[in-house]
C-alpha positions as CSV (number, residue, x, y, z in Angstrom):
1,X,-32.0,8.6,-34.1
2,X,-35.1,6.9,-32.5
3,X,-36.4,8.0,-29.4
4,X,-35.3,4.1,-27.6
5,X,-32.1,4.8,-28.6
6,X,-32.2,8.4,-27.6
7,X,-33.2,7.9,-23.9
8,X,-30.5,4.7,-23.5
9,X,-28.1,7.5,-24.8
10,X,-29.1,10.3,-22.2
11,X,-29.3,7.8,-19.4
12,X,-27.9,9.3,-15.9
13,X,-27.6,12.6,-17.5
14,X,-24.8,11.0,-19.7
15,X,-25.0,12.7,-23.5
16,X,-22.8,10.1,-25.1
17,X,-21.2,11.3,-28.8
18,X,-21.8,9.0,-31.2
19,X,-18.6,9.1,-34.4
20,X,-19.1,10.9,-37.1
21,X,-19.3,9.6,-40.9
22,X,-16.1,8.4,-42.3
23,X,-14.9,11.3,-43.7
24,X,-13.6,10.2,-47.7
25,X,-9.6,10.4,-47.3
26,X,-9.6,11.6,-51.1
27,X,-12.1,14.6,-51.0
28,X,-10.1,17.9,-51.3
29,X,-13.2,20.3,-51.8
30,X,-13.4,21.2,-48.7
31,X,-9.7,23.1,-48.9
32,X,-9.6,26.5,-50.0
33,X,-8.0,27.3,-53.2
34,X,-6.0,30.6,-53.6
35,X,-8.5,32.5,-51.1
36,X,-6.7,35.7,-51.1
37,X,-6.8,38.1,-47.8
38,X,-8.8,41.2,-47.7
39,X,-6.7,42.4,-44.7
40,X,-3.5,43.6,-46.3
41,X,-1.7,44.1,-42.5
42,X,-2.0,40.1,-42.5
43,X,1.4,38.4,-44.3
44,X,0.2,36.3,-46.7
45,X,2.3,32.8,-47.3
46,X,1.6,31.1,-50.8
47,X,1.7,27.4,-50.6
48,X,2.2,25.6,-54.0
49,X,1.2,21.7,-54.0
50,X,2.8,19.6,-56.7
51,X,0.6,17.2,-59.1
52,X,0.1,13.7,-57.7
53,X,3.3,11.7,-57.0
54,X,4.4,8.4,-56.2
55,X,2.4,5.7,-54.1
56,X,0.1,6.3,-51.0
57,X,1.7,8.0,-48.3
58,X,4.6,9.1,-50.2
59,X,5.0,12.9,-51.7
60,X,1.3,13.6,-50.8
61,X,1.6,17.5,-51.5
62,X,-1.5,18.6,-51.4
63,X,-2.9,16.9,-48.2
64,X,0.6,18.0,-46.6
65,X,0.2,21.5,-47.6
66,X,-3.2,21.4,-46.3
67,X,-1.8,20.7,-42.9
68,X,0.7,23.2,-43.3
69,X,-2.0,25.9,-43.9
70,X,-3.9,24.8,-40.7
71,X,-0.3,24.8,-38.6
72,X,0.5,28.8,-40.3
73,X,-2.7,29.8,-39.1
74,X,-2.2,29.2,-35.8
75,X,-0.2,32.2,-36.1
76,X,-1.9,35.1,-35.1
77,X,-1.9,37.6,-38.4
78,X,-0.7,34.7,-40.6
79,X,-2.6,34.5,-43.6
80,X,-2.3,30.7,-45.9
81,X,-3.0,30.9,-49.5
82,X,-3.1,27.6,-51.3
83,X,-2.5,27.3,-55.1
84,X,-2.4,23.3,-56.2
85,X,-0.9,21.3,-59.2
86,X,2.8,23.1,-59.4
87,X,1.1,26.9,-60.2
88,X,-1.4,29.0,-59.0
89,X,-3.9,30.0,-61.5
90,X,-4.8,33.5,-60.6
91,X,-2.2,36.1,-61.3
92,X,-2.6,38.1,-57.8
93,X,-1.8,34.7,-55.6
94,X,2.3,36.3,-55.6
95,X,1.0,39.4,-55.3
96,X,2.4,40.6,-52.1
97,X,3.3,37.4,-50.6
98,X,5.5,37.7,-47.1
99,X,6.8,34.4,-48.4
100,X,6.5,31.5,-51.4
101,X,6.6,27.4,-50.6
102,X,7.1,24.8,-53.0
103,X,6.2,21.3,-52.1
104,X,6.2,19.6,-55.9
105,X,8.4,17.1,-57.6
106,X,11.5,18.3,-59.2
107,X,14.3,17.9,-61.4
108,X,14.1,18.4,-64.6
109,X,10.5,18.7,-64.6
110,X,10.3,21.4,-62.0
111,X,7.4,23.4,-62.7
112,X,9.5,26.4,-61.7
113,X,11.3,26.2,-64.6
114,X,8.2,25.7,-67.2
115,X,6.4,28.4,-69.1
116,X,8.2,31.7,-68.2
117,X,7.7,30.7,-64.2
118,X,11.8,30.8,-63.6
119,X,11.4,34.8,-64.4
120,X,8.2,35.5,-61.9
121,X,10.5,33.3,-59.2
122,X,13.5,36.0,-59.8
123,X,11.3,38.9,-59.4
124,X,9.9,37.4,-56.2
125,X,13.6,37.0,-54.4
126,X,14.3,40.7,-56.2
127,X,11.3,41.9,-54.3
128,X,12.8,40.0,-51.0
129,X,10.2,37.1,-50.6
130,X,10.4,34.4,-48.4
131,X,11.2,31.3,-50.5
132,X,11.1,27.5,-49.6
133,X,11.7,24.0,-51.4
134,X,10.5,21.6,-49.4
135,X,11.6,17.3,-50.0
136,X,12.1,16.8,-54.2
137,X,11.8,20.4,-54.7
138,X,15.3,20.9,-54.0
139,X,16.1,19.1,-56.9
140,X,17.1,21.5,-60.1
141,X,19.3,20.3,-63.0
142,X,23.0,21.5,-63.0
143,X,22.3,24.2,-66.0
144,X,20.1,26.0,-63.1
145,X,22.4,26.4,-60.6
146,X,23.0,29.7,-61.2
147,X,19.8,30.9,-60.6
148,X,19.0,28.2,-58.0
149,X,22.1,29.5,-56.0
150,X,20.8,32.6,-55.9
151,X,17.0,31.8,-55.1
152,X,17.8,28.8,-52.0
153,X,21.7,28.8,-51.6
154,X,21.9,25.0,-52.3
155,X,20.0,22.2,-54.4
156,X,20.3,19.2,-54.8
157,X,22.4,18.3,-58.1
158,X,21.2,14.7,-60.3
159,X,24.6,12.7,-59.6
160,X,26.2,14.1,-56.7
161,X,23.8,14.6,-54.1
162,X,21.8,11.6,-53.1
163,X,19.0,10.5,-51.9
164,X,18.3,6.8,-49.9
165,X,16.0,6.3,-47.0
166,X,17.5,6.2,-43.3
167,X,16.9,6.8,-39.9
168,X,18.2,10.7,-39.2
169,X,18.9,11.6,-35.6
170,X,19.1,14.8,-34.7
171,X,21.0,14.9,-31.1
172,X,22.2,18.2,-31.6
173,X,19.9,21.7,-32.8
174,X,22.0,24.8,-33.8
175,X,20.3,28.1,-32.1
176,X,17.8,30.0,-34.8
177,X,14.5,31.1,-35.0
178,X,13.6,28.1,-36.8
179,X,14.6,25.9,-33.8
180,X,12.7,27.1,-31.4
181,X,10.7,24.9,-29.4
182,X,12.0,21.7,-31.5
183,X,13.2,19.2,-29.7
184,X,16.0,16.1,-30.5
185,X,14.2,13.9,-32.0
186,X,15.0,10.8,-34.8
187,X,13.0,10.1,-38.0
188,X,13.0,8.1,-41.1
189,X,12.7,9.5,-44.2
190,X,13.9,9.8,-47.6
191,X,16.3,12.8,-46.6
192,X,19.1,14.3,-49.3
193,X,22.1,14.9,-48.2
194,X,26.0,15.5,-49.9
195,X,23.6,18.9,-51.3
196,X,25.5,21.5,-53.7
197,X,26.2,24.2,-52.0
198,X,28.1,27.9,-53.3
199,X,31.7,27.3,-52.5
200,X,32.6,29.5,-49.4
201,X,28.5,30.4,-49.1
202,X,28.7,32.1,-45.6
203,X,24.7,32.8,-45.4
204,X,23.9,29.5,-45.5
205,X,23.1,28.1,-41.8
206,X,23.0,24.4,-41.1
207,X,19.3,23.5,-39.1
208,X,19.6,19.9,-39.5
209,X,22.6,18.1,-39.5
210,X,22.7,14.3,-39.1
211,X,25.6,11.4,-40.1
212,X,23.7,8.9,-42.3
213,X,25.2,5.3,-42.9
214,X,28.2,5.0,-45.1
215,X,26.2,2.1,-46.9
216,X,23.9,4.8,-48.1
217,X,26.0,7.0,-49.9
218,X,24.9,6.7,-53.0
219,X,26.8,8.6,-55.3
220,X,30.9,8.6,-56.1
221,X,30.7,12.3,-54.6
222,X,29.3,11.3,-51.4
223,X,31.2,8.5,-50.8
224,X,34.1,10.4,-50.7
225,X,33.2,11.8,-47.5
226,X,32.3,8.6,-45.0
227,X,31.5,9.4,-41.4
228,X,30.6,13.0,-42.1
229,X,27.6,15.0,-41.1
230,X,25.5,16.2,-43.7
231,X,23.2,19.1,-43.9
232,X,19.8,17.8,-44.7
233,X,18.0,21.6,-44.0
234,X,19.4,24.8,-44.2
235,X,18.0,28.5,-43.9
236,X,19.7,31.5,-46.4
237,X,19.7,34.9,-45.6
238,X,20.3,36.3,-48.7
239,X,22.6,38.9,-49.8
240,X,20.4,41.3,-51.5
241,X,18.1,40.9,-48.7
242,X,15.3,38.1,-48.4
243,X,15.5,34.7,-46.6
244,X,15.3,31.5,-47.8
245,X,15.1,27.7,-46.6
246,X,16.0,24.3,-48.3
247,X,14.1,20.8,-46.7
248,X,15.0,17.5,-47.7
249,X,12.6,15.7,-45.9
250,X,9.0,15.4,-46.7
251,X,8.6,12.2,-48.7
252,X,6.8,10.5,-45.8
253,X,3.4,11.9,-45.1
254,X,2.6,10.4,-41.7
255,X,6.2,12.1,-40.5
256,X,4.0,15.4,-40.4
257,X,2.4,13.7,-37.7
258,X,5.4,14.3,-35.2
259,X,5.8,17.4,-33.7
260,X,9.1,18.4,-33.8
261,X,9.3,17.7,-37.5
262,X,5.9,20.0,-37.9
263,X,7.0,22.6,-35.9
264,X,10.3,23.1,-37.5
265,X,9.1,23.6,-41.0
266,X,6.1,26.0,-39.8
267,X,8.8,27.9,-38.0
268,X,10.9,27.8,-40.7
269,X,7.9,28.8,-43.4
270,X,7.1,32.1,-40.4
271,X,11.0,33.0,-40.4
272,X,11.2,33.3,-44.3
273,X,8.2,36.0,-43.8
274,X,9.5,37.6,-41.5
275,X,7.4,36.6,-38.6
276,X,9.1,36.4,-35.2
277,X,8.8,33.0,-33.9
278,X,8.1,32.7,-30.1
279,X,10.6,30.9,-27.4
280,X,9.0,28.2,-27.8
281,X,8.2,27.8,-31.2
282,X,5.4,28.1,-33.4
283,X,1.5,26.6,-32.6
284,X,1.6,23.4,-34.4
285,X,-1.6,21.5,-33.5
286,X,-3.1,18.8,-35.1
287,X,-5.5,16.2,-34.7
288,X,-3.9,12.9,-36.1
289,X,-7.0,12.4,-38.1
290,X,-5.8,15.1,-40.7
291,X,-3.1,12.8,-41.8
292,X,-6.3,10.5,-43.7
293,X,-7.6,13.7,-45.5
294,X,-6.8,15.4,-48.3
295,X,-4.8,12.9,-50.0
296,X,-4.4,12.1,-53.7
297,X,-5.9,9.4,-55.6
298,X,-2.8,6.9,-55.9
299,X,-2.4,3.2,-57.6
300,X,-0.4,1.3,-55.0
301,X,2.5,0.4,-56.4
């Protein structure tokens, strides 16, 4: 800066800020990958971002796990690993995890199922780890539903479930742990809903519940219930001990920007570790600047 400009800049006593560099939305170096604690009193969280997906803005997994490792840290004696493209590469990222995320595409190329993963996943729920699916995670073929059953309490099943875009309201909140401090509030998003559950599965608990359009029921299954509230996100205490919690929202990257959404996944993420969630709710800041970072490299479509 020349000294002209300087002086202008100072005039009065006035420092002003000028803005920084445009920060490149696509540059992801700056995140830390699978940075393990050295503290083991911390409860470490493993976040796993799925391989780049759809168009801009849509099923951005890596920038929205990002955010989600800056929301868990505001969480005194939290501790965020990140592992990216479906698997974390070194073999100690599960070890001792308070709790597992997966926020990846599914079906039947869910990278849980690949390359001996489904066993590692049912040693983590026998060792009573947190586990979360967040948005097209939830999806596993029929010939899993055993195991998925066990690990989340409910998926969503190719042909059954669906999965259209609307407008949820949430008027109503149920009182958990994972509500608290979220507010009403309405979004739109690609949420899942008419989701197979175990019949007669008394540790799942409803968190969202919302009544989407008849117009949007997309399958013969979920048109056989019109009118009826549908359980778009659920939390699992498990039987053999271990919590777990099922998401269908996420598709829309810019919904992490509102803070009742945010703070009820973080909250949700802190419950499945075991972390008690304050009255009213989990720290969730963030500047609205971190939605244009950390995004992947997409072709609009």
């Amino acid at each position: 800066m020349n000294r002209v400009l300087f002086a202008g800049l100072v005039l009065f006593g006035t420092v002003l800020v000028l803005p920084a560099a445009d920060v490149d939305p696509y540059d992801q170096s700056t995140v830390p990958l699978e940075k393990q604690p050295t503290d083991p009193k911390l409860k470490k969280i493993v976040l796993v971002a799925g391989r780049a997906s759809h168009g801009p803005g849509e099923h951005e997994f890596f920038a929205g796990c990002a955010i989600l490792m800056k929301l868990l840290a505001q969480t005194e004696g939290v501790f965020p690993v990140l592992a990216r493209d479906g698997w974390p590469k070194k073999k100690e990222t599960f070890e001792q995890a308070a709790s597992v995320v997966f926020y990846m595409d599914g079906g039947s190329g869910h990278p849980i199922l690949h390359k001996g993963h489904k066993e590692i996943v049912d040693r983590l729920i026998d060792e009573k780890v947190g586990f979360v699916n967040l948005h097209y995670a939830v999806e596993y073929p029929k010939s899993q539903s055993e195991h998925v059953l066990k690990w989340l309490g409910g998926y969503y099943e190719t042909g059954f479930s669906t999965n259209p875009h609307w407008d949820a309201e949430f008027a109503t909140l149920p009182e958990h742990p994972i509500t608290q401090g979220v507010k009403p509030f309405k979004i739109r998003d690609e949420w899942y809903f008419n989701i197979r559950f175990r019949p007669e599965a008394k540790e799942v608990v409803p968190i969202l519940k919302a009544v989407p359009p008849d117009r949007v029921r997309g399958t013969a299954a979920a048109r056989e219930h019109p009118g009826r509230a549908e359980i778009l996100a659920w939390a699992v205490e498990r039987p053999r001990g271990g919590r777990s919690f099922g998401f269908t929202g996420g598709h829309h990257h810019k919904n992490w920007g509102d803070e009742n959404f945010r703070r009820l996944v973080t909250n949700a993420i802190l419950w499945t570790a075991n972390v008690d969630i304050p009255k009213a709710g989990a720290k969730v800041e963030l500047d609205p600047s971190e939605l244009k970072r950390n995004l992947d490299r997409k072709v609009r479509r």
